[in-house]
C-alpha angles and dihedrals in degrees: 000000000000124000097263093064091040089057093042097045078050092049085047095049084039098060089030080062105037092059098043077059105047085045093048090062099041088055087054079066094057096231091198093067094046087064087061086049091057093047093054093040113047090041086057100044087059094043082058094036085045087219136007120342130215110292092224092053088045095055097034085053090044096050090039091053099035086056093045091053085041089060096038088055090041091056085038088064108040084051089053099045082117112063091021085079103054087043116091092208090054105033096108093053104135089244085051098062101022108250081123121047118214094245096053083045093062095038087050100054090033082062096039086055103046090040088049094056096046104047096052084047097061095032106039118013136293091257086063091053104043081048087058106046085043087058092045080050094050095050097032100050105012101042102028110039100028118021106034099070099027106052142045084213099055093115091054095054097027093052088070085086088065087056102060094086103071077051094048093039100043088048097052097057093043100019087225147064134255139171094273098063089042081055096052098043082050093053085044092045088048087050108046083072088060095032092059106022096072082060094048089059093042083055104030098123094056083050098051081046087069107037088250102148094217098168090225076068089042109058144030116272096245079058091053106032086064092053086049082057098047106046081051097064093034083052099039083046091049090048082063101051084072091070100077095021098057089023085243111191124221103289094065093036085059103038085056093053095042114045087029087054082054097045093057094046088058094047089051082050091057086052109044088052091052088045091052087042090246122143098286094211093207094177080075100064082038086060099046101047092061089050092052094049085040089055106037085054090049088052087042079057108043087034098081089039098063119066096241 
């Protein structure tokens, strides 16, 4: 092999490297989750704008609050190094197999944090940024580090982290806080339960491998399979609060009754199946909990652009 091949066979482990490692960093960020960011954020920036921002305050909030998930999820998994390699959902985590060290982990969501901050800071108002760092705090902390071990409601009370956006998005645009967003971090609160607990049943058995009290590992599926019930009509009631509150028209008002009307019937379905002793299926109530909240934000969008 002349010298030629051999620098070209090191440029192409180079690069191949290079970009393990690059990917490897941006998966410490749980890219997944951050596309749920984007659906609750944007939709609500319009609703307190009452039409289109500015394109410039919707991309500097979008890359503010995608950095500052990023960062959240980054800390979350380092945290979690532990128990993420006895799990078979989270086995392939970068800190799992060692494409991230510990320590670049830190240092990476230490930097996502402060950058975060500051950059919604600078680009958007102080209120957005306080609101960021508090949901890093919340998820980090309070979730993380307390909740998450100790308790069969952590999701409940540790959820309250994914509801910071429609906050963050709602105060940047207005640089304050009203009834409507409180109402939105409330329906998003009442989701997450229903959201996560049908995964927590699918992967009850890994939980209950690592001592993690997820209460689909908890309790029986009939059980819940009823709190699964419960959180759904509290979330698809509290969708409808925003209607008077937030003077919603007819697209949202029948988005929420639609696709909320659809929501509950798949939680009842979860529910029926555990009671008869039938396979509950609970990924179905997990997917369609992210397509109703996909679709009720994308209705909370389109609503204050048409005339009705």
């Amino acid at each position: 092999m002349d010298i030629s091949t051999t620098s070209h066979v090191i440029a192409t482990t180079d690069r191949r490297s290079v970009g393990r490692t690059v990917r490897a960093y941006v998966a410490l960020t749980k890219p997944r989750v951050l596309e749920l960011l984007l659906v609750t954020t944007v939709p609500v920036m319009i609703l307190a704008q009452g039409g289109l921002p500015n394109l410039w305050l919707i991309f500097a909030t979008v890359i503010g609050g995608s950095l500052s998930a990023g960062s959240a999820a980054a800390f979350n998994m380092y945290l979690d190094r532990d128990i993420d390699a006895h799990m078979q959902r989270t086995e392939n985590r970068p800190l799992v197999t060692g494409e991230v060290s510990p320590r670049g982990a830190v240092i990476f969501a230490w930097t996502l944090a402060v950058f975060s901050t500051v950059w919604l800071w600078v680009f958007t108002n102080p209120l957005a940024a306080g609101l960021s760092a508090a949901a890093i705090f919340f998820y980090v902390v309070i979730y993380t580090m307390i909740l998450k071990r100790r308790t069969e409601q952590n999701i409940v009370w540790g959820g309250i982290a994914g509801c910071f956006p429609v906050l963050i998005g709602w105060s940047a645009v207005t640089g304050s806080l009203t009834w409507a967003p409180l109402i939105l971090f409330a329906l998003v609160f009442l989701w997450t339960p229903p959201h996560y607990w049908p995964l927590s049943m699918k992967y009850a058995d890994q939980y209950d491998e690592v001592d993690v009290p997820m209460l689909g590992a908890t309790r029986s599926g009939s059980q819940v399979g009823l709190q699964v019930i419960l959180y759904a009509w509290a979330t698809v009631a509290c969708s409808l609060l925003l209607i008077p509150v937030a003077s919603m028209g007819l697209v949202y008002t029948v988005s929420a009754l639609v696709f909320g009307g659809w929501f509950i019937y798949e939680s009842h379905r979860l529910y029926s199946r555990a009671v008869r002793g039938g396979e509950p299926r609970p990924m179905r109530v997990f997917h369609a909990s992210i397509t109703y909240l996909t679709l009720l934000f994308v209705a909370i969008a389109v609503d204050p652009l048409l005339p009705f």
